[in-house]
C-alpha positions as CSV (number, residue, x, y, z in Angstrom):
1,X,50.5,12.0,-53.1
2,X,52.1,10.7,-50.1
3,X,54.5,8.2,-49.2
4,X,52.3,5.2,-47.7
5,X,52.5,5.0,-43.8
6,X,52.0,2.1,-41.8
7,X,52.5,3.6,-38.3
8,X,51.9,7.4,-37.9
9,X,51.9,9.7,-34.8
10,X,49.3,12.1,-34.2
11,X,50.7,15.8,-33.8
12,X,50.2,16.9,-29.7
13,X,49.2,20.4,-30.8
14,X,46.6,19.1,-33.2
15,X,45.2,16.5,-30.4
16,X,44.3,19.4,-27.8
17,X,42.5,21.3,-30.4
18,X,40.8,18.4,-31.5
19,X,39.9,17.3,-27.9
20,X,38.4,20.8,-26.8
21,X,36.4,20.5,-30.2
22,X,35.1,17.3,-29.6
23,X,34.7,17.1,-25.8
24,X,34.0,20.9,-25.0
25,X,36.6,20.8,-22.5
26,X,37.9,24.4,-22.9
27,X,40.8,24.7,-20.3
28,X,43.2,21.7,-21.8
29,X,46.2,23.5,-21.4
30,X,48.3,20.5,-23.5
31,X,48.7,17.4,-24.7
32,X,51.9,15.1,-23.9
33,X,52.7,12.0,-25.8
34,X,52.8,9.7,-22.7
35,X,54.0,6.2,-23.8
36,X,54.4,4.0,-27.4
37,X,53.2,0.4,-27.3
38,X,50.6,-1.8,-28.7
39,X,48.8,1.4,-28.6
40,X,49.4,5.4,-28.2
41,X,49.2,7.5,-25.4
42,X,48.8,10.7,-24.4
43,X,48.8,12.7,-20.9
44,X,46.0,15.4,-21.7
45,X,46.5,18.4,-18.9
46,X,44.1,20.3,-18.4
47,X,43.4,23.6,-15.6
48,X,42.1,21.5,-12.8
49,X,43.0,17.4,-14.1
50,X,44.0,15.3,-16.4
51,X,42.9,13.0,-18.9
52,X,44.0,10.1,-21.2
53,X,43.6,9.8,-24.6
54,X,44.0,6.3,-26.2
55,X,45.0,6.3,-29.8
56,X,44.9,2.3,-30.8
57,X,47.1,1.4,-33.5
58,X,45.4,0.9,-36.7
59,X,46.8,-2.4,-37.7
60,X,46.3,-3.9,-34.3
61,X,42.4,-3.0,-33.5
62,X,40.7,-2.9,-37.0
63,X,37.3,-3.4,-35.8
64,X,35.2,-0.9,-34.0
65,X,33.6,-4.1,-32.1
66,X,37.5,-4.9,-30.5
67,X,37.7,-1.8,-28.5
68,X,33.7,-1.1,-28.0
69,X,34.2,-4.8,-26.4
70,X,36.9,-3.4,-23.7
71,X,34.7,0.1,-23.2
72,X,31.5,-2.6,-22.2
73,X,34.4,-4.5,-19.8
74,X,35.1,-1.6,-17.7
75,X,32.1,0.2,-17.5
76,X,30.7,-3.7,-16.2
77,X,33.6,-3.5,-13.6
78,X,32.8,-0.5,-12.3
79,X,29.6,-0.9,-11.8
80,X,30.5,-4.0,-10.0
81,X,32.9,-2.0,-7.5
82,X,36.2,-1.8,-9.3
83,X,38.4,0.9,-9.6
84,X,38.6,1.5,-13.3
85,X,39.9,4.0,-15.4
86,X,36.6,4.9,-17.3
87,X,36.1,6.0,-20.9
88,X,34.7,10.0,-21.5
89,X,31.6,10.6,-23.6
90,X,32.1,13.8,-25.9
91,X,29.7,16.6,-26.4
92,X,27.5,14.0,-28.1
93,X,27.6,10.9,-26.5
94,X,29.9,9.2,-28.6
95,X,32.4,6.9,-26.5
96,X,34.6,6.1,-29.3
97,X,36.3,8.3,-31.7
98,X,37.2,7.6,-35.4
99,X,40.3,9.2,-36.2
100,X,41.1,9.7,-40.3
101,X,45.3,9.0,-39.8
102,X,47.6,9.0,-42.9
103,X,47.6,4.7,-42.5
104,X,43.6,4.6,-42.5
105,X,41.2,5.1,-39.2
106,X,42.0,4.5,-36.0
107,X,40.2,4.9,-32.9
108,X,40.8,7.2,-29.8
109,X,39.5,7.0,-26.3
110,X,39.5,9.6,-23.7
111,X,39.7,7.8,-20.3
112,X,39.9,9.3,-16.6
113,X,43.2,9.8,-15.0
114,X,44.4,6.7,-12.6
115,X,45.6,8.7,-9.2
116,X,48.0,7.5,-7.9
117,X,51.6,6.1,-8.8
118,X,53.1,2.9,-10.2
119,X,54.2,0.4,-7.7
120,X,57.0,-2.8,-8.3
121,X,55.1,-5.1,-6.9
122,X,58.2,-6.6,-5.0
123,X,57.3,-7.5,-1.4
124,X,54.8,-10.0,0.3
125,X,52.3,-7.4,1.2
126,X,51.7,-5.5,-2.4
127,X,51.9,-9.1,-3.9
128,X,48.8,-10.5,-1.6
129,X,46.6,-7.1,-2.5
130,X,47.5,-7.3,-6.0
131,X,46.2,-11.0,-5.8
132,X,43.0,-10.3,-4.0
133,X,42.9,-7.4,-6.7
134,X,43.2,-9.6,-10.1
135,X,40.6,-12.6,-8.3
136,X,38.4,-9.7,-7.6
137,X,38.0,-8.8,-11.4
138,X,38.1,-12.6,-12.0
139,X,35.0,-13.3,-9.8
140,X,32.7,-9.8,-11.1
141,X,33.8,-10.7,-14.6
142,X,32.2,-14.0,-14.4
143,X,28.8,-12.7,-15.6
144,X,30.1,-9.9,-18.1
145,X,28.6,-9.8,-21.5
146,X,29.2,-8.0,-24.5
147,X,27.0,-7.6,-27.6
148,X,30.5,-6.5,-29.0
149,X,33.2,-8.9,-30.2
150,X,36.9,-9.6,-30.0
151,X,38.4,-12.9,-30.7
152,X,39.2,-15.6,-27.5
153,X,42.1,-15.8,-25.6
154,X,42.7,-19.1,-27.0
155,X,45.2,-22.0,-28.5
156,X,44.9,-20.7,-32.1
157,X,45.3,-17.0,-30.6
158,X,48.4,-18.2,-28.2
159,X,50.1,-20.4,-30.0
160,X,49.3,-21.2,-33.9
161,X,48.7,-17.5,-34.8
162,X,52.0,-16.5,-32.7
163,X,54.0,-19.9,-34.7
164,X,52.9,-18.1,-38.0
165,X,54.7,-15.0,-37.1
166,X,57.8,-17.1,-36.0
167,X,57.8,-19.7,-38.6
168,X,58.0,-16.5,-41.1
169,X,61.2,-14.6,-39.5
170,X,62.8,-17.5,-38.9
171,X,63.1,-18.7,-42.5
172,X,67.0,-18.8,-42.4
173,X,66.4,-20.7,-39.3
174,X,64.2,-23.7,-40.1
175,X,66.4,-26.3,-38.4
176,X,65.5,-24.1,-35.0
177,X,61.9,-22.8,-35.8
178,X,61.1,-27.1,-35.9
179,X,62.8,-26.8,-32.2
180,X,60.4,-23.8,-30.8
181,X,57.5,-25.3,-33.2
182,X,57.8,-28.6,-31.2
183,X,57.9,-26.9,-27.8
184,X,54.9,-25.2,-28.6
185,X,53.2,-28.5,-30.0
186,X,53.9,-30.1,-26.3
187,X,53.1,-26.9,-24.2
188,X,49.3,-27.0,-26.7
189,X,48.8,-30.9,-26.2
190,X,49.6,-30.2,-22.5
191,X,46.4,-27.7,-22.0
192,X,44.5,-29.8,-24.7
193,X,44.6,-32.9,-22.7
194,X,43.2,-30.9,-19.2
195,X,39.5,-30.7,-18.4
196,X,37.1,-28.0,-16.2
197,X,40.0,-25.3,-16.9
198,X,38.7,-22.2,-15.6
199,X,37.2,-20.1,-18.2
200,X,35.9,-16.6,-18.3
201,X,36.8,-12.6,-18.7
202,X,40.4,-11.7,-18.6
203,X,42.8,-8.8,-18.6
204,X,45.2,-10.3,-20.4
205,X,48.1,-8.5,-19.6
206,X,48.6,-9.1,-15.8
207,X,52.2,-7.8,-14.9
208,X,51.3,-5.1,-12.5
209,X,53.3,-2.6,-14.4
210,X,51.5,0.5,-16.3
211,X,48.2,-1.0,-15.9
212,X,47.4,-0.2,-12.6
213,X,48.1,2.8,-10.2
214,X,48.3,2.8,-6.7
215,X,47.3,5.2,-4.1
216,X,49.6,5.8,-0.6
217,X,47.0,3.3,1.2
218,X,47.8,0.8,-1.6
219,X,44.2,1.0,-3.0
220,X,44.2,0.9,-6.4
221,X,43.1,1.7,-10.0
222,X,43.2,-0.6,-12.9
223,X,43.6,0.8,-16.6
224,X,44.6,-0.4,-19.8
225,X,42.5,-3.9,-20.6
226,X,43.5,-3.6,-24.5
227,X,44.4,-7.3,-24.4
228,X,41.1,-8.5,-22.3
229,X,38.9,-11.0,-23.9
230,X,37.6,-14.3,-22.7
231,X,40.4,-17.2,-22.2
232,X,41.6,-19.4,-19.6
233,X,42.0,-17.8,-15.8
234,X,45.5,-19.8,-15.4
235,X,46.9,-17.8,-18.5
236,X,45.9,-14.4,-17.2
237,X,47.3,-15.5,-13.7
238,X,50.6,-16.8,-15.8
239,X,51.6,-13.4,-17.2
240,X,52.2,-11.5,-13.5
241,X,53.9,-15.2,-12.9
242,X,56.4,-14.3,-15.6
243,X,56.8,-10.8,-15.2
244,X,58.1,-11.8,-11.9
245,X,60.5,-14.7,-13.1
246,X,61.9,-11.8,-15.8
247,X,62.3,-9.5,-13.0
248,X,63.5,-12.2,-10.2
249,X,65.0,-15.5,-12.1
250,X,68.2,-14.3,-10.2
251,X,66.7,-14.6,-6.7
252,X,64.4,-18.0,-6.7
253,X,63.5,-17.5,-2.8
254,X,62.0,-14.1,-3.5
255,X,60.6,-14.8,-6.6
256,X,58.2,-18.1,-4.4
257,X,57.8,-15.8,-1.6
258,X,56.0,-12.8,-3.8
259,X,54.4,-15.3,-5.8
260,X,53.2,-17.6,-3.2
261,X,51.9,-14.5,-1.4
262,X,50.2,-13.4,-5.0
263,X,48.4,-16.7,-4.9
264,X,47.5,-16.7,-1.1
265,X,45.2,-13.1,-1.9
266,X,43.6,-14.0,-5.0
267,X,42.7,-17.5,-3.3
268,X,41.6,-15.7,-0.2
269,X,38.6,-14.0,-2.5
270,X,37.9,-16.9,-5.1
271,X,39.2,-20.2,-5.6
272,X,41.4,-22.0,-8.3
273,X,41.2,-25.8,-8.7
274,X,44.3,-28.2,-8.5
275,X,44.2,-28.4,-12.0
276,X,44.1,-24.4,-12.9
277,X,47.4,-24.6,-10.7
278,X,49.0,-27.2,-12.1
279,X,49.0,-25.8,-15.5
280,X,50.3,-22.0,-14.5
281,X,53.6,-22.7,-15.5
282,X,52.5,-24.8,-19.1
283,X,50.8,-21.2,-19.4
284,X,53.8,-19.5,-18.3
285,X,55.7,-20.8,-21.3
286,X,52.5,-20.3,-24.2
287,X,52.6,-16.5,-22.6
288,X,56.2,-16.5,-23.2
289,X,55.6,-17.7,-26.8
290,X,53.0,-15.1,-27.5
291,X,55.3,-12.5,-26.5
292,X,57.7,-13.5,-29.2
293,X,55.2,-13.6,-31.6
294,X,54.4,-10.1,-31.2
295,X,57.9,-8.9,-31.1
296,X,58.5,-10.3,-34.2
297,X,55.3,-9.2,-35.6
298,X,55.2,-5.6,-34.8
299,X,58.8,-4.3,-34.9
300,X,57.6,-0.9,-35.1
301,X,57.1,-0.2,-31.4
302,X,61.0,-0.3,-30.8
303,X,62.4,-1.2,-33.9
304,X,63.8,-4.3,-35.8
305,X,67.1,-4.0,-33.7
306,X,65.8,-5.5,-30.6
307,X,64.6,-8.6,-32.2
308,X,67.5,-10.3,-34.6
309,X,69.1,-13.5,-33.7
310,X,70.3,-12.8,-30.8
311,X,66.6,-12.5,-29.5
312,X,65.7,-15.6,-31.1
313,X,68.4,-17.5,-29.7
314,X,67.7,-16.1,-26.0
315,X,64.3,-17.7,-26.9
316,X,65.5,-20.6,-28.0
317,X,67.6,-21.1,-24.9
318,X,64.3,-20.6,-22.7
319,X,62.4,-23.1,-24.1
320,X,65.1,-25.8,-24.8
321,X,65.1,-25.2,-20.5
322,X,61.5,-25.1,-20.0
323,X,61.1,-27.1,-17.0
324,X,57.5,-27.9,-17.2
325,X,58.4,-29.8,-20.7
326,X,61.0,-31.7,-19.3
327,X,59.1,-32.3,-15.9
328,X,55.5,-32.1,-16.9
329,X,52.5,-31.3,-14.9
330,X,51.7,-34.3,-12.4
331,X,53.9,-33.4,-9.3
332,X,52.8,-30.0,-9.7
């Protein structure tokens, strides 16, 4: 009997011989673990290319229907035109493996290789593609269906799902959890209280770093939609709004121009009412929120260290100085 697991990784060796089994591709000459997050990765090599293989995490995609829900999404995109990194049928057809790990199943995916490199998206020019880019999935995506399921990008998603989380490892901190739980009460009332919000298919996880590769002409290939699901257009624009505050907060002139340049490319391919705008950064902050919820909920990805007190009280900081709570939305 073995010690119960809750997070297991898949031997390398064992993956190549399970891959050439399964997909008949005889010259895979290895298989790299790649990168750890909210799922596993590995960089399968073969003679003449490469390949991924997508091992979700079995607490995090439970259901079958989450991930055959993202496979439908970008085999819809690419048949709309977009550059996709697209999942591999094996020697039978079967899109979607089922993989008997120590913790319970878990499902792999073999994708195609995204050529190219990874970009920062840090100048006026990348920023305006990468707009034109994300509006471009935004506008195909409006008529995507799915006969597969995965829950909404919604307020009970965002925020009371992610206050759960909090609420619990902050127990020796209940005077602050009422200050974060209160932010998020405003920031939910906020998009509560807004009408005709732009609704529809989203990434979800729109920073611009390893989910889409570029090639030298700056064309480019999208992968990694593990967070997509229907929700608000504003949100999904929020999160490459963030990434860029993280990365710029220092620099306030750069961080407008590349975002104002962001904004001027996806509006040049679809439009975004006053309203969807306004609310960016009340979205900003939800995104934000999120985030800590799933630090503080999956601590196996880098460890408990990273997210004691100190964490929470860099999070507290951030929302105690949010300024769209202490501004609100009607000069925006």
């Amino acid at each position: 009997m073995y010690f119960p697991v809750t997070y297991s990784t898949l031997s390398d060796n064992a993956l190549t011989e399970y891959l050439i089994k399964k997909y008949e591709i005889t010259d895979i000459i290895k298989t790299t673990y790649y990168l750890r997050g909210m799922n596993d990765t590995y960089l399968v090599t073969a003679s003449e290319q490469k390949y991924i293989f997508r091992v979700y995490r079995g607490d995090w995609r439970k259901n079958y229907s989450e991930v055959g829900f993202e496979i439908d999404l970008l085999q819809y995109l690419s048949e709309q035109g977009i550059s996709v990194s697209l999942p591999i049928p094996d020697a039978e057809g079967e899109l979607i493996q089922v993989i008997r790990a120590p913790e319970g199943n878990r499902f792999g995916v073999l994708f195609t290789f995204a050529e190219g490199s990874e970009k920062a998206i840090d100048d006026n020019e990348i920023s305006n593609i990468f707009g034109r880019a994300v509006a471009d999935i935004h506008l195909k995506g409006d008529n995507f269906q799915s006969n597969y399921l995965r829950p909404d990008i919604n307020l009970d998603y965002l925020i009371k799902q992610s206050l759960l989380t909090i609420e619990s490892a902050m127990q020796h901190r209940k005077e602050d959890f009422k200050i974060l739980e209160n932010a998020a009460n405003q920031l939910e009332k906020i998009i509560e209280e807004q009408h005709g919000l732009d609704w529809g298919i989203c990434h979800g996880d729109l920073h611009g770093n390893t989910n889409v590769s570029f090639k030298d002409d700056l064309s480019m290939t999208h992968y990694d939609f593990d967070l997509c699901g229907y929700g608000w257009r504003a949100y999904d624009i929020a999160e490459f709004r963030l990434a860029r505050e993280i990365r710029l907060g220092h620099d306030n002139e750069k961080l407008e121009e590349i975002w104002n340049a962001f904004m001027k490319g996806y509006k040049s391919i679809r439009p975004l009412s006053d309203n969807d705008l306004r609310v960016i950064p009340v979205f900003v902050g939800i995104r934000q929120l999120w985030l800590m919820g799933l630090c503080l909920k999956d601590p196996h990805i880098n460890g408990s260290i990273d997210y004691d007190d100190d964490f929470i009280d860099e999070k507290l900081i951030y929302f105690k100085n949010l300024k769209v709570l202490q501004e609100g939305i009607s000069n925006r």
